[in-house]
N, C-alpha and C positions, 0 to 999 in steps of 0.2 A: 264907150265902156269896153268893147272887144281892145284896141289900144293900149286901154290900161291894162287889162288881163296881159295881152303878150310883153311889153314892159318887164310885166311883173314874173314870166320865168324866166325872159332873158338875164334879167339881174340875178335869179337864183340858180339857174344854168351855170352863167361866169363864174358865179362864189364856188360854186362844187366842182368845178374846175382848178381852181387856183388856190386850193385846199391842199390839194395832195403835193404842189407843186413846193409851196412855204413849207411845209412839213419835208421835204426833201432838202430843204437847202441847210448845208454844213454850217454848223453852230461850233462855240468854241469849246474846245478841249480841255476836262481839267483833271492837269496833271499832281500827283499825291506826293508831297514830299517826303516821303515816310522814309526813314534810312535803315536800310537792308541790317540784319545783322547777323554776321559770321557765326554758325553752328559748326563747332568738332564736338565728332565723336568719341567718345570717350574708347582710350583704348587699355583693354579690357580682356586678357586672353579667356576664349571661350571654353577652352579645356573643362573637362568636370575630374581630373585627379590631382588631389593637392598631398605632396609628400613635404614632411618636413622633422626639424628637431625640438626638443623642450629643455628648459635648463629651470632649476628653481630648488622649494626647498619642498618637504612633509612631515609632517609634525603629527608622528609615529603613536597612539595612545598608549600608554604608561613607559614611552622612551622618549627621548627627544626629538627636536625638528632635528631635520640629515638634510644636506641637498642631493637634490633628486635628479634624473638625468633618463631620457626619453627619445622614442620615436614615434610618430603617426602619420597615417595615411589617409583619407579621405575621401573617397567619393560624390558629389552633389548631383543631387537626382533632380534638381532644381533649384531656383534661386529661394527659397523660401526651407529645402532639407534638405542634409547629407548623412550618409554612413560612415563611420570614422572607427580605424581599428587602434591600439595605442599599447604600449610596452614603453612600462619603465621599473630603476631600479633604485637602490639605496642600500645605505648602509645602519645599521640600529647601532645606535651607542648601549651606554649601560641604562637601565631600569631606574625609575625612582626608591623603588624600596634597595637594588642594590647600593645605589649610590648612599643612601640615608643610614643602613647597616653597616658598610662597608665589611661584609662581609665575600666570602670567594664567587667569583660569577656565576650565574643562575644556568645560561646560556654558551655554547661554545662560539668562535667566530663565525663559523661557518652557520649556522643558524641564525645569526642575526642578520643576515643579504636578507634583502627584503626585495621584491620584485612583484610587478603583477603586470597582467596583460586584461582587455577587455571589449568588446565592442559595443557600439555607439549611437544611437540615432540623435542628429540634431536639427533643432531650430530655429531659425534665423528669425527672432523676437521684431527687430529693428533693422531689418535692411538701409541703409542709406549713404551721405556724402559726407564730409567734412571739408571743410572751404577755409583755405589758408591765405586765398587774394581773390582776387574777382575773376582774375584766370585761372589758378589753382585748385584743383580739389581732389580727394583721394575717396574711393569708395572704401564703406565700411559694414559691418556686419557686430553687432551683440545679440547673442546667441547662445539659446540652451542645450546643455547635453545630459543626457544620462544611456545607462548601457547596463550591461552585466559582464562578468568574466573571473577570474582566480587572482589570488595575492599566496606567494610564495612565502611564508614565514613563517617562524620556528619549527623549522623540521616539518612543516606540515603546509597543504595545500587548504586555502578557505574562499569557499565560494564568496565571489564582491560583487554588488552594487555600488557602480559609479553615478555620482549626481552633479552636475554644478554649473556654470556660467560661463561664458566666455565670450573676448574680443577681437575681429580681426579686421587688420590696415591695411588694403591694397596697397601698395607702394608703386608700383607698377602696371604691365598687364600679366606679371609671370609671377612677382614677389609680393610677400603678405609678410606683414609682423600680427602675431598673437596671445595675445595676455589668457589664460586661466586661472581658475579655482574651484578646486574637485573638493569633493567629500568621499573617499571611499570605503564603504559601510559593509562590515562583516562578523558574523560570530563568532569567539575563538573561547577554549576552556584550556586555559594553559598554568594557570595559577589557582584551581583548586575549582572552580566556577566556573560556568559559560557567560560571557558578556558581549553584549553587542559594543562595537567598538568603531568611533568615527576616525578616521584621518585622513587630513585637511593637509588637499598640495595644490602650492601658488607654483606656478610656470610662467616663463616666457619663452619665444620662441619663432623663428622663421621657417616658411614653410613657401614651398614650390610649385606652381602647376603646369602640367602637363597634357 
Protein backbone atom coordinates (compact mmCIF):
# COMPACT_ATOMS: atom_id res chain seq x y z
CA UNK A 1 0.00 0.00 0.00
CA UNK A 2 2.83 2.55 1.07
CA UNK A 3 4.35 1.63 -2.73
CA UNK A 4 1.49 2.64 -4.32
CA UNK A 5 1.17 5.75 -2.38
CA UNK A 6 4.82 6.87 -3.28
CA UNK A 7 4.35 5.63 -7.13
CA UNK A 8 1.53 7.81 -6.97
CA UNK A 9 3.47 11.48 -6.27
CA UNK A 10 6.35 10.46 -8.17
CA UNK A 11 4.21 10.31 -11.18
CA UNK A 12 2.53 13.73 -10.04
CA UNK A 13 5.84 15.10 -9.05
CA UNK A 14 7.35 14.31 -12.86
CA UNK A 15 4.02 15.98 -14.56
CA UNK A 16 4.46 19.34 -12.48
CA UNK A 17 7.72 19.35 -13.50
CA UNK A 18 7.51 18.88 -17.11
CA UNK A 19 4.54 21.46 -17.33
CA UNK A 20 6.32 24.53 -17.24
CA UNK A 21 9.01 22.99 -19.48
CA UNK A 22 6.31 22.17 -22.65
CA UNK A 23 4.89 25.41 -21.97
CA UNK A 24 8.33 27.06 -22.76
CA UNK A 25 9.13 25.35 -25.73
CA UNK A 26 8.94 27.76 -29.12
CA UNK A 27 5.71 27.27 -31.14
CA UNK A 28 5.19 28.55 -34.58
CA UNK A 29 4.89 32.04 -35.54
CA UNK A 30 2.09 33.53 -37.23
CA UNK A 31 2.83 36.08 -39.44
CA UNK A 32 -0.20 38.58 -40.77
CA UNK A 33 -0.26 39.34 -44.35
CA UNK A 34 -1.96 42.55 -44.11
CA UNK A 35 -0.32 45.18 -46.66
CA UNK A 36 0.72 48.27 -45.15
CA UNK A 37 -0.91 51.26 -46.67
CA UNK A 38 0.86 54.64 -47.53
CA UNK A 39 -0.79 57.58 -45.55
CA UNK A 40 0.11 61.56 -47.05
CA UNK A 41 -0.76 64.15 -45.51
CA UNK A 42 -2.57 66.37 -46.80
CA UNK A 43 -0.94 69.65 -47.59
CA UNK A 44 -2.73 72.17 -46.43
CA UNK A 45 -1.19 75.68 -45.49
CA UNK A 46 -2.06 76.37 -41.74
CA UNK A 47 -2.19 80.13 -42.11
CA UNK A 48 -5.64 81.56 -40.71
CA UNK A 49 -5.44 84.88 -43.23
CA UNK A 50 -7.08 84.55 -46.45
CA UNK A 51 -6.81 87.63 -48.85
CA UNK A 52 -8.34 87.75 -52.06
CA UNK A 53 -10.44 89.11 -55.13
CA UNK A 54 -14.27 89.00 -56.50
CA UNK A 55 -15.38 89.44 -59.97
CA UNK A 56 -19.39 89.02 -60.82
CA UNK A 57 -22.46 90.80 -61.30
CA UNK A 58 -25.52 92.73 -58.71
CA UNK A 59 -28.67 93.13 -59.61
CA UNK A 60 -29.21 96.80 -58.21
CA UNK A 61 -33.27 96.95 -57.18
CA UNK A 62 -35.24 99.29 -59.36
CA UNK A 63 -31.78 99.45 -61.74
CA UNK A 64 -30.23 96.74 -63.46
CA UNK A 65 -27.59 93.88 -62.82
CA UNK A 66 -23.95 95.93 -63.23
CA UNK A 67 -20.83 93.80 -62.80
CA UNK A 68 -19.45 94.03 -59.64
CA UNK A 69 -15.87 94.11 -58.68
CA UNK A 70 -14.36 93.48 -55.06
CA UNK A 71 -11.83 92.67 -52.38
CA UNK A 72 -11.76 90.57 -49.08
CA UNK A 73 -9.99 89.62 -46.42
CA UNK A 74 -10.61 86.93 -43.87
CA UNK A 75 -9.48 85.71 -40.81
CA UNK A 76 -10.50 81.89 -39.53
CA UNK A 77 -10.66 81.59 -35.97
CA UNK A 78 -11.15 78.01 -36.72
CA UNK A 79 -11.99 75.27 -38.98
CA UNK A 80 -15.66 75.58 -38.40
CA UNK A 81 -15.62 80.28 -38.38
CA UNK A 82 -14.15 83.11 -39.77
CA UNK A 83 -14.23 86.98 -39.72
CA UNK A 84 -14.22 88.36 -43.19
CA UNK A 85 -14.13 92.06 -44.03
CA UNK A 86 -15.27 92.82 -47.98
CA UNK A 87 -15.45 96.22 -50.23
CA UNK A 88 -16.97 96.39 -53.48
CA UNK A 89 -18.17 98.43 -56.22
CA UNK A 90 -20.45 99.01 -59.26
CA UNK A 91 -21.85 101.12 -61.56
CA UNK A 92 -26.02 101.70 -61.79
CA UNK A 93 -27.42 102.11 -65.20
CA UNK A 94 -30.72 103.98 -65.73
CA UNK A 95 -33.93 103.16 -63.53
CA UNK A 96 -36.80 101.19 -64.93
CA UNK A 97 -39.35 104.11 -64.71
CA UNK A 98 -36.40 106.16 -66.49
CA UNK A 99 -35.95 103.85 -69.18
CA UNK A 100 -39.95 103.19 -69.58
CA UNK A 101 -40.61 107.36 -69.69
CA UNK A 102 -37.77 108.18 -71.33
CA UNK A 103 -37.79 110.97 -69.97
CA UNK A 104 -34.28 113.41 -68.68
CA UNK A 105 -32.17 111.40 -65.93
CA UNK A 106 -33.48 111.16 -62.57
CA UNK A 107 -29.84 110.76 -61.17
CA UNK A 108 -26.37 112.32 -62.01
CA UNK A 109 -23.29 109.98 -62.94
CA UNK A 110 -21.78 110.35 -60.14
CA UNK A 111 -24.52 109.27 -57.87
CA UNK A 112 -25.23 106.12 -59.48
CA UNK A 113 -21.29 104.38 -58.29
CA UNK A 114 -22.73 102.32 -56.08
CA UNK A 115 -20.17 100.81 -53.58
CA UNK A 116 -20.37 99.21 -50.16
CA UNK A 117 -18.12 97.84 -47.51
CA UNK A 118 -19.13 95.41 -44.47
CA UNK A 119 -18.10 92.97 -42.04
CA UNK A 120 -18.66 89.29 -41.59
CA UNK A 121 -18.88 86.32 -39.44
CA UNK A 122 -18.97 82.97 -41.22
CA UNK A 123 -19.83 79.42 -41.03
CA UNK A 124 -18.38 76.67 -42.35
CA UNK A 125 -21.94 74.58 -42.82
CA UNK A 126 -20.07 71.60 -44.70
CA UNK A 127 -16.43 71.23 -44.10
CA UNK A 128 -15.20 68.56 -46.29
CA UNK A 129 -13.23 66.84 -49.59
CA UNK A 130 -13.85 66.26 -53.10
CA UNK A 131 -12.27 63.34 -54.80
CA UNK A 132 -11.27 63.65 -58.39
CA UNK A 133 -9.25 59.88 -58.45
CA UNK A 134 -8.37 57.71 -55.70
CA UNK A 135 -5.20 59.75 -55.26
CA UNK A 136 -6.72 63.08 -55.70
CA UNK A 137 -8.74 65.26 -53.55
CA UNK A 138 -9.09 68.86 -52.79
CA UNK A 139 -10.52 70.14 -49.47
CA UNK A 140 -13.70 72.14 -49.45
CA UNK A 141 -15.79 74.38 -47.55
CA UNK A 142 -19.89 75.50 -48.14
CA UNK A 143 -20.46 78.02 -45.97
CA UNK A 144 -22.67 80.78 -44.50
CA UNK A 145 -22.15 84.47 -44.18
CA UNK A 146 -23.87 87.31 -43.01
CA UNK A 147 -22.44 90.76 -41.46
CA UNK A 148 -23.54 94.46 -41.30
CA UNK A 149 -21.90 97.53 -42.90
CA UNK A 150 -22.82 100.81 -45.31
CA UNK A 151 -23.85 100.73 -49.30
CA UNK A 152 -22.80 104.06 -50.95
CA UNK A 153 -25.75 105.11 -53.22
CA UNK A 154 -27.50 107.99 -54.44
CA UNK A 155 -25.68 110.66 -52.92
CA UNK A 156 -26.30 109.12 -49.71
CA UNK A 157 -24.83 106.51 -47.12
CA UNK A 158 -27.51 103.45 -46.06
CA UNK A 159 -26.80 101.26 -43.42
CA UNK A 160 -26.74 97.16 -44.97
CA UNK A 161 -27.17 93.96 -43.91
CA UNK A 162 -25.28 91.21 -45.69
CA UNK A 163 -26.77 87.68 -45.87
CA UNK A 164 -25.83 84.71 -48.12
CA UNK A 165 -23.92 81.43 -48.92
CA UNK A 166 -20.81 80.53 -50.14
CA UNK A 167 -18.30 78.10 -51.63
CA UNK A 168 -14.54 77.50 -51.26
CA UNK A 169 -11.93 74.98 -53.35
CA UNK A 170 -8.67 74.43 -51.84
CA UNK A 171 -6.53 74.10 -54.92
CA UNK A 172 -3.60 74.07 -53.10
CA UNK A 173 -2.09 74.56 -49.61
CA UNK A 174 -2.00 78.59 -50.30
CA UNK A 175 -4.85 78.87 -53.18
CA UNK A 176 -8.75 78.65 -53.08
CA UNK A 177 -11.39 79.42 -55.65
CA UNK A 178 -14.61 80.92 -54.32
CA UNK A 179 -18.09 81.04 -55.57
CA UNK A 180 -20.81 83.49 -53.64
CA UNK A 181 -24.36 84.91 -53.38
CA UNK A 182 -25.16 87.89 -51.11
CA UNK A 183 -28.25 89.44 -50.65
CA UNK A 184 -27.54 93.03 -49.48
CA UNK A 185 -30.62 94.45 -47.53
CA UNK A 186 -31.22 98.11 -46.85
CA UNK A 187 -33.82 100.91 -46.55
CA UNK A 188 -33.66 103.82 -48.76
CA UNK A 189 -36.45 106.78 -49.49
CA UNK A 190 -35.31 108.09 -52.76
CA UNK A 191 -38.48 108.01 -54.80
CA UNK A 192 -41.11 109.61 -52.57
CA UNK A 193 -41.31 106.34 -50.00
CA UNK A 194 -38.99 104.43 -47.76
CA UNK A 195 -38.53 100.80 -49.09
CA UNK A 196 -36.71 98.10 -48.02
CA UNK A 197 -34.76 96.99 -50.77
CA UNK A 198 -32.77 93.42 -51.63
CA UNK A 199 -29.76 93.16 -53.98
CA UNK A 200 -28.53 90.06 -54.99
CA UNK A 201 -24.66 89.61 -56.05
CA UNK A 202 -23.28 86.34 -57.68
CA UNK A 203 -19.19 86.42 -57.34
CA UNK A 204 -16.35 84.50 -58.14
CA UNK A 205 -13.22 84.74 -57.04
CA UNK A 206 -9.61 83.57 -55.82
CA UNK A 207 -8.25 84.22 -52.82
CA UNK A 208 -4.68 83.62 -50.85
CA UNK A 209 -3.48 82.52 -47.50
CA UNK A 210 -1.02 83.70 -45.44
Amino acid sequence: MENRHQHFLLTALLAATALPAAAQEPGEVYTPSTERREIHTPGIDTENVEVGVALGMLAIQDFASEPTYGVRAAWHLSERFFFEGSYGAAKADLTSYEKISGGPPLFTDEERDYSYYNLAVGWNVLPGEIYFSEKRSFKSDLYLIGGVGGTDFLGDNWFTATAGIGYRLLLNDSIALRMDVRDHIYDREVFGEEETTHNIEWTAGITFFF
